[in-house]
C-alpha positions in Angstrom: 93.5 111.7 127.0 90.4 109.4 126.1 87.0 109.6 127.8 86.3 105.9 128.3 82.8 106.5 126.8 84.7 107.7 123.8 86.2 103.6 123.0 84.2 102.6 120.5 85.5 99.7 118.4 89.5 100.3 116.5 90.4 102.9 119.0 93.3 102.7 120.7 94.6 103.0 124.2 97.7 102.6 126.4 96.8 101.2 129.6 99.7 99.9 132.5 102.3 100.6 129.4 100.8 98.5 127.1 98.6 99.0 124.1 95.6 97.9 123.4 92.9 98.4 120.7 89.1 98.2 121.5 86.8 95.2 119.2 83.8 95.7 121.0 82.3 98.1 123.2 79.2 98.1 125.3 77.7 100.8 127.7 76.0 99.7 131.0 73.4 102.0 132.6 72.8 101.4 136.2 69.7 103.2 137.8 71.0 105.4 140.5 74.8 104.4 140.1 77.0 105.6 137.5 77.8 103.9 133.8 80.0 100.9 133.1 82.0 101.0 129.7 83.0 97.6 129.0 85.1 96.8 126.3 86.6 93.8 124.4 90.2 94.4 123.6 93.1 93.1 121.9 97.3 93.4 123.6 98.6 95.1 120.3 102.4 93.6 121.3 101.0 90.1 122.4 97.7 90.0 120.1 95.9 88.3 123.2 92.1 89.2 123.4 90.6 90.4 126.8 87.8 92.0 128.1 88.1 95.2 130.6 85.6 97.4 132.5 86.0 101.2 133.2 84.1 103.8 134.5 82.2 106.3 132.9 84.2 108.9 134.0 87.6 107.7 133.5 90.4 108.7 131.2 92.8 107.2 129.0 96.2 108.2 127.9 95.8 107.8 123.8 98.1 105.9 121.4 99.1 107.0 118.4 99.3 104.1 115.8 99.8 104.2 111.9 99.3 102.2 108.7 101.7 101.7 106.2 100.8 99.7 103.2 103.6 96.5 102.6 104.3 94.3 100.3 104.2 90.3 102.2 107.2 88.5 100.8 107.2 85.5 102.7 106.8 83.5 106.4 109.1 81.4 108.6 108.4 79.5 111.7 108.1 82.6 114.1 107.6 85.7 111.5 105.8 86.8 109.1 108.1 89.0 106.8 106.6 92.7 104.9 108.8 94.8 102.5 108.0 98.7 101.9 107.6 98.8 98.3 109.6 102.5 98.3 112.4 102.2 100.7 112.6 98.1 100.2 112.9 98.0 103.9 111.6 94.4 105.3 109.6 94.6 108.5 109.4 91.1 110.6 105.7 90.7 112.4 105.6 87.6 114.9 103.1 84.9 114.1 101.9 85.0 117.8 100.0 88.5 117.1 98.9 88.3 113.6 97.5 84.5 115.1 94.9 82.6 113.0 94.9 85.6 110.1 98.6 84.4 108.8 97.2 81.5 106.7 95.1 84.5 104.5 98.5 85.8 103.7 99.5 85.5 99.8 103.0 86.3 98.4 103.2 89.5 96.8 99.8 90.6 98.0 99.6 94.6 99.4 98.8 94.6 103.4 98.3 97.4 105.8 100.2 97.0 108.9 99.6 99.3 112.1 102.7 100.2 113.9 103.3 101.6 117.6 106.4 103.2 118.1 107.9 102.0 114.7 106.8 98.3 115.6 104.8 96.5 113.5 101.7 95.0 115.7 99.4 93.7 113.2 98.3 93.3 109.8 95.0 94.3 108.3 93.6 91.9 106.2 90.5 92.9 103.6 87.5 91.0 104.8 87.7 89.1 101.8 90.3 87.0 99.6 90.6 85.0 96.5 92.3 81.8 97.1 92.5 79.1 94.6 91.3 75.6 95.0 94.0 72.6 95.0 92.3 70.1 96.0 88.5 68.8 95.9 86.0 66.2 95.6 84.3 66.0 92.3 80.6 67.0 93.0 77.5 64.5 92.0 74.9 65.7 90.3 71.1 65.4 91.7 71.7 66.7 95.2 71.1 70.1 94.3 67.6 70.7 96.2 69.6 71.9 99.1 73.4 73.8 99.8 75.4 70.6 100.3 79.0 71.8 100.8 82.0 69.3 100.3 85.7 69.8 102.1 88.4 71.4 99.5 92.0 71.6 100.3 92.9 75.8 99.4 96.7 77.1 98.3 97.6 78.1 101.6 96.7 74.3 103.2 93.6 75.7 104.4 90.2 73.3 104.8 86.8 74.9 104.3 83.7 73.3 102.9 82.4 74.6 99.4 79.5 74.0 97.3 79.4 70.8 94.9 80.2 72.8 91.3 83.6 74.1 92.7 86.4 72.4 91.1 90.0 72.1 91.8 91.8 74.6 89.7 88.6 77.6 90.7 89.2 80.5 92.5 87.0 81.4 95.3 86.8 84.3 97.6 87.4 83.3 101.2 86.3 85.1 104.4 89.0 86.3 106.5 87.2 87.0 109.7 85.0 83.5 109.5 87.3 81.4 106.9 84.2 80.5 105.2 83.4 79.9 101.4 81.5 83.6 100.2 81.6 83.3 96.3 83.3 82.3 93.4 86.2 84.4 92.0 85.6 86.1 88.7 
């Protein structure tokens, strides 16, 4: 059992049979009365977002979740599809819960995936990636006093704005969390 103080943000919990994993947690203080936990969670089976209140005092049955690391091979219209690299066992994770975080995705690339029961719920993206830049704008020279960004088209169709000496052909490192431009790729 869980303490509902104890949820502090990637802990997870099983609540009415389903689980959930906690983004954001906040502790309210009342004078006299006793302490609201709220938290901001996320359906690990449905990937929906939503925020929940508990008291102080209350319990919570615990979940146990695991990562395995897998390779991404490839995605179709409803899945995203993950091989283990040792047992070459493919693992199918529905676009609906990895949501906006599926066009970070490259081919090849090593995830970690956190299963429930032996079902994939979600993939783990690094905060960062390098994507490479199809298509762009040349920049003009002169307008350099300030950051003036210009729209570039990325590998995975993706539009972000970029600064003016980013070419097509570069490779830039892309925030996963935001999907903003961070830096240029070395």
């Amino acid at each position: 059992m869980i303490n509902a103080t104890d949820l502090r943000a990637g802990v997870a919990f099983l609540l009415n049979g389903k689980p959930y994993q906690v983004i954001k947690y906040t502790l309210i203080k009342m004078g006299r009365g006793g302490a609201v936990v709220k938290v901001t969670t996320r359906n690990l089976e449905s990937g929906s977002i939503e925020e929940k209140s508990f008291s102080s005092n209350a319990s919570l049955a615990g979940v146990n979740t695991y990562k395995k690391k897998l390779q991404f091979l490839y995605k179709n219209s409803t899945d995203c599809v993950f091989m283990d690299a040792k047992t070459y066992e493919q693992v199918e994770v529905p676009l609906a819960v990895l949501g906006e975080s599926a066009v970070f995705l490259n081919e090849g690339e090593n995830v970690d995936v956190l299963f429930y029961d032996d079902k994939a719920l979600l993939a783990i993206l690094p905060p960062k990636v390098t994507m490479k830049v199809v298509e762009s704008d040349p920049g003009v020279k002169g307008n350099s006093a300030t950051n003036i960004y210009k729209p570039a088209v990325l590998e995975n169709g993706l539009n972000i704005k970029v600064p003016l000496f980013i070419k097509v052909g570069d490779k830039i490192r892309v925030d996963t969390r935001t999907g903003e431009y961070v830096e240029r790729a070395k």
